[in-house]
C-alpha positions in Angstrom: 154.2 73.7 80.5 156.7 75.5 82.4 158.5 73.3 85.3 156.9 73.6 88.5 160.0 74.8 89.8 161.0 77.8 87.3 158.0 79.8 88.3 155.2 81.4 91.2 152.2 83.7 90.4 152.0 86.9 91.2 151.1 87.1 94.8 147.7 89.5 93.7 146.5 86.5 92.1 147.1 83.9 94.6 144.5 82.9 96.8 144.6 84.1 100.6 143.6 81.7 103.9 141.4 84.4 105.6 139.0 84.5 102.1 137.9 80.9 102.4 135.7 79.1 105.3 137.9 76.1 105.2 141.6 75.0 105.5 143.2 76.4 102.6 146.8 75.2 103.3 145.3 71.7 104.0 143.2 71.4 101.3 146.1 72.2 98.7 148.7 69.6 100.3 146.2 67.5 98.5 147.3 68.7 95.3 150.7 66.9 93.2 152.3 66.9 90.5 152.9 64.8 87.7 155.8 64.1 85.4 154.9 61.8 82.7 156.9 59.8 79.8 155.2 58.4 76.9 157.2 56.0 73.9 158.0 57.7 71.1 156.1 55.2 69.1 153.0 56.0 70.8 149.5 57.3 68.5 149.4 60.8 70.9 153.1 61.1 71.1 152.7 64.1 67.6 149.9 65.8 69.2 150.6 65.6 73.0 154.5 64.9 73.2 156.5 62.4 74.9 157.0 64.5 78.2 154.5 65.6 80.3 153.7 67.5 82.9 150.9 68.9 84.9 149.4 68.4 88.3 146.7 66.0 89.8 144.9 65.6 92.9 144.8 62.9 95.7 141.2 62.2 96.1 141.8 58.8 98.9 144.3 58.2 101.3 145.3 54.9 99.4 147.3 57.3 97.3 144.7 57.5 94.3 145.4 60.6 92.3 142.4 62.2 89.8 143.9 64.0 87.1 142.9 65.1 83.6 143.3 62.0 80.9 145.7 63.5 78.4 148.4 63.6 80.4 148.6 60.3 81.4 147.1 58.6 77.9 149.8 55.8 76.9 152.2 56.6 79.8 155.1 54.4 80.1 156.5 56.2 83.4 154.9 58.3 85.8 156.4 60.2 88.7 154.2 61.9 91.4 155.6 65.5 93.0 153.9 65.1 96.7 153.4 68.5 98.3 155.6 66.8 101.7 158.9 67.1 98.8 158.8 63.3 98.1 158.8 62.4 94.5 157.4 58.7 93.8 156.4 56.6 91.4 152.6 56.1 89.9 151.0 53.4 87.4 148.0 54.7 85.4 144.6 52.8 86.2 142.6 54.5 83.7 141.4 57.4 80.9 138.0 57.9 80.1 137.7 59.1 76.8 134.3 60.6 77.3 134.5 62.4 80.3 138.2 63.1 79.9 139.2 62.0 83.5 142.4 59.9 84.3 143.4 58.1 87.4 146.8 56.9 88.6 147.8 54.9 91.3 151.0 55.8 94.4 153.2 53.1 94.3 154.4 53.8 97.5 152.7 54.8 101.1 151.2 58.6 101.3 150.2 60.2 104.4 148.2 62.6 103.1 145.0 64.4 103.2 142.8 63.6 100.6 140.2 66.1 99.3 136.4 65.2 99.2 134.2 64.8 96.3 131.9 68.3 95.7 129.0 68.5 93.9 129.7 70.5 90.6 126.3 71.2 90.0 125.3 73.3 93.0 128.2 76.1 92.5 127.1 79.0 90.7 128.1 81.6 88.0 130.6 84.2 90.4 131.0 81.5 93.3 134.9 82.1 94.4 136.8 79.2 93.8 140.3 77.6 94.3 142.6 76.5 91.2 145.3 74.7 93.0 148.4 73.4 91.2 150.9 71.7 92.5 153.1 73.8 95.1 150.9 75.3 97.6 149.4 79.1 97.4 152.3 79.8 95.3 151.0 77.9 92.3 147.3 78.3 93.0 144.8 81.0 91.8 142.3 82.2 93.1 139.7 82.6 90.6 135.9 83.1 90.0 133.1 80.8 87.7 132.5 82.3 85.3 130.6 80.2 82.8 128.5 77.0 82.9 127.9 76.1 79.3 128.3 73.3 76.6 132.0 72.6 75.6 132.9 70.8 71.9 136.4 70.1 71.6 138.3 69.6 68.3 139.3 65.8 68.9 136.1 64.0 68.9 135.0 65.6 72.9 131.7 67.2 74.1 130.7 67.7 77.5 127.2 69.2 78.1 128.1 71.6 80.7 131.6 72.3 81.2 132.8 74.8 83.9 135.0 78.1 83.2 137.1 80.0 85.5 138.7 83.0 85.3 141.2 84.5 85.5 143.2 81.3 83.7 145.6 79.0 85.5 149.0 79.5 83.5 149.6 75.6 84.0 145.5 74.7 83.8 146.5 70.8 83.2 145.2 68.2 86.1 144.4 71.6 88.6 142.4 70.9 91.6 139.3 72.9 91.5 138.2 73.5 95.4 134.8 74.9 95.8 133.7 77.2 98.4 133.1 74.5 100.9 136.5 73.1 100.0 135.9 69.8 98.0 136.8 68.8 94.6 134.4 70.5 91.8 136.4 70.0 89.2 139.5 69.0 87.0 141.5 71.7 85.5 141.3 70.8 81.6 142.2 73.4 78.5 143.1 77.0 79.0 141.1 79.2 76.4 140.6 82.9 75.6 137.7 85.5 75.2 137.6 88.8 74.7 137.5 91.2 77.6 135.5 94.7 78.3 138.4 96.4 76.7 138.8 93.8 73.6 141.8 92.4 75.5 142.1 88.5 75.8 141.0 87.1 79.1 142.5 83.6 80.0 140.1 81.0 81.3 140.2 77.5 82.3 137.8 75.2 81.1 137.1 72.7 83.8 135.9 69.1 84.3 132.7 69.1 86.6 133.4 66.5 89.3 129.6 65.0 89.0 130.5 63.3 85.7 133.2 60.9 87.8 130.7 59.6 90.2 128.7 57.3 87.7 131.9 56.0 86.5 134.4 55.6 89.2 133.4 52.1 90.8 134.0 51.3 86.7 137.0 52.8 86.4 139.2 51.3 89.0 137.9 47.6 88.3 137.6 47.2 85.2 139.8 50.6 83.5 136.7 52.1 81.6 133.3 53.0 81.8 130.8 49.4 81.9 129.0 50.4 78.4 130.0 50.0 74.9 132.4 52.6 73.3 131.4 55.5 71.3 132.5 55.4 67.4 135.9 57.1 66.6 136.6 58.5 63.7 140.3 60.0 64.3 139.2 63.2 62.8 140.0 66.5 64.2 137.1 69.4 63.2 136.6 72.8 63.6 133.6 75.5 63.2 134.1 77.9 60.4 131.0 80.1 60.9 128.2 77.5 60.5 130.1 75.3 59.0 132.5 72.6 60.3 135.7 72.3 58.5 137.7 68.7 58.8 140.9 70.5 60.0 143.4 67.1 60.4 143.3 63.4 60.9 144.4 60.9 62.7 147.4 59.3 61.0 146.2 56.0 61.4 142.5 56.3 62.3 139.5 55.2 60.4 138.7 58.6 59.0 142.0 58.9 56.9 141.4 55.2 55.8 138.4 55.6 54.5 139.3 58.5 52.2 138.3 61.8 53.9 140.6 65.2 53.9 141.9 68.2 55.3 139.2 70.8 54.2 136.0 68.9 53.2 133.1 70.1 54.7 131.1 67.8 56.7 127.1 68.2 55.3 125.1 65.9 57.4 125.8 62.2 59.1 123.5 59.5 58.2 120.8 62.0 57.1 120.9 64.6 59.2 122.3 67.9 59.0 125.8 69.1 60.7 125.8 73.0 61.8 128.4 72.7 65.1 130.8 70.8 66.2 128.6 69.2 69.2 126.2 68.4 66.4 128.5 66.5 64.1 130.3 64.2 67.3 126.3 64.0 68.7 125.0 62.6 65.1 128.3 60.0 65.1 127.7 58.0 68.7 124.2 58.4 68.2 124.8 55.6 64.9 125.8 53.0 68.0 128.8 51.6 69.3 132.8 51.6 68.7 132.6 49.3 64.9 129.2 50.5 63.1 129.8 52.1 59.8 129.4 56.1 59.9 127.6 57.5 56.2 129.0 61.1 55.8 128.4 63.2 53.2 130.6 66.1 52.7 131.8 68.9 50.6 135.2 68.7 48.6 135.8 71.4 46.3 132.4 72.6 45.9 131.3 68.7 45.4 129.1 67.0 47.5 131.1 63.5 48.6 129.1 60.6 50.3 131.9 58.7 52.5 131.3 55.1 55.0 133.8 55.2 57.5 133.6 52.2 59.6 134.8 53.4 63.0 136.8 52.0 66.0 137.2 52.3 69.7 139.5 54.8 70.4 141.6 52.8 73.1 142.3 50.0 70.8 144.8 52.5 69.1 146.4 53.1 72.1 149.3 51.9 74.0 148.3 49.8 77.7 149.5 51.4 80.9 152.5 48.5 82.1 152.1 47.1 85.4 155.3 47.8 87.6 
């Protein structure tokens, strides 16, 4: 992701005060951003890098920032961006795996506006909508919904109705998404591409719906996670190859790898039943119970069929703890 001060969209695709019934400029002072260093040593460091950076919203006055979980997973150091020009320091509180949220902490004062919690589930397919980075209109777009639908991500991640925006935020990651009445809908999330009307590539955004933190935010600052048991992890990383899905990497130290499954077997069924999609196959593993019970697979390795246990783990306990400043 580009540095939040090496760039500015194109003012045709910023969003303008006098489209929106609410208090654009106010609304988006709500909006930071975040500069994040993770130990070299740490399990995501390969896949997400030891520098970060990406934006996040202040959802209280206390200084308690929403942002989306990845960037923040196994943080050593965190630095807010306010939109006032102070920079100042944050501690990570938590990351839930399943909806993908993250929270962090100010560790000093901030006197500023918070943005209210939305309700996701009343906005509609075309409703115009605000993604807001860090930086004001500049680094905002002004976009449309353009999809409410199930999302399956590679890494062991399903949400059953994701929203998508369009056109894409070029630095999607943590982005405030302000409904029409000017409250947090969402969490900017992945930045993904379909075809157009002409076969050209549109950019979306795949967003977060704000309803899925509600349940779990009381949780989440007491205790760090979610007050039930863990789904099963694996540490696989899958993808769909027609009706098929394809084991497309592994976790260098997760269970999968352990218990002797590979890059290209196809997954058959899990304990029984038969795998077509990517939401299936994650679906048919937490329905087996909790982070620990063994997961039967049966897969294909060089036109083989290949019956593998792997006993799974809780996700976090691979991870590296936030440190308290």
């Amino acid at each position: 992701m580009p540095a939040s001060s090496e760039w500015d969209l194109p003012p045709g695709a910023q969003p303008k005060p006098r489209d929106y019934a609410y208090d654009l400029d106010q609304a988006l002072s709500a909006v930071v951003g975040l500069r994040v260093i993770v130990p070299a040593d740490a399990m995501t460091a390969e896949t997400l890098g030891t520098e970060r950076a990406g934006n996040g919203v202040l959802i209280r006055k206390d200084g308690l920032v929403l942002t989306v979980g990845y960037l923040i997973t196994e943080a050593e150091t965190i630095w807010l961006h306010l939109s006032d020009g102070r920079v100042i320091p944050g501690h990570a509180l938590a990351y839930d795996q399943e909806t993908g949220f993250g929270l962090v902490m100010a560790l000093e004062h901030v006197d500023l506006p918070a943005l209210t919690l939305g309700q996701s589930r009343t906005v509609r397919i075309g409703d115009a909508v605000v993604v807001a980075g860090a930086g004001g209109r500049h680094r905002s777009v002004a976009a449309q919904i353009v999809a409410k639908q199930q999302f399956a991500g590679y890494w062991e991640y399903v949400l059953d109705e994701a929203i998508f925006t369009a056109p894409g935020h070029p630095n999607w990651g943590g982005t405030a998404v302000i409904g029409p009445s000017g409250e947090l809908i969402g969490i900017g999330s992945l930045q993904l591409q379909q075809a157009g009307e002409n076969a050209e590539p549109v950019n979306l955004n795949m967003i977060v719906p704000i309803d899925l933190l509600r349940p779990i935010l009381d949780d989440l600052l007491t205790q760090g996670r979610p007050n039930h048991p863990p789904r099963p992890w694996l540490g696989l990383y899958a993808t769909e190859m027609g009706d098929r899905v394809v084991i497309a990497g592994l976790a260098s130290t997760g269970p999968a790898r352990r218990a002797g499954l590979q890059t290209g077997d196809v997954v058959l069924s899990v304990a029984g039943h038969a795998v077509g999609d990517l939401a299936e196959l994650y679906r048919r593993i937490w329905a087996c119970g909790a982070a620990g019970v063994e997961i039967p697979m049966r897969v294909e390795r060089d036109g083989q069929p290949l019956d593998v246990k792997i006993m799974s783990a809780d996700r976090n306990s691979f991870l590296k703890m936030p440190r308290l400043h």
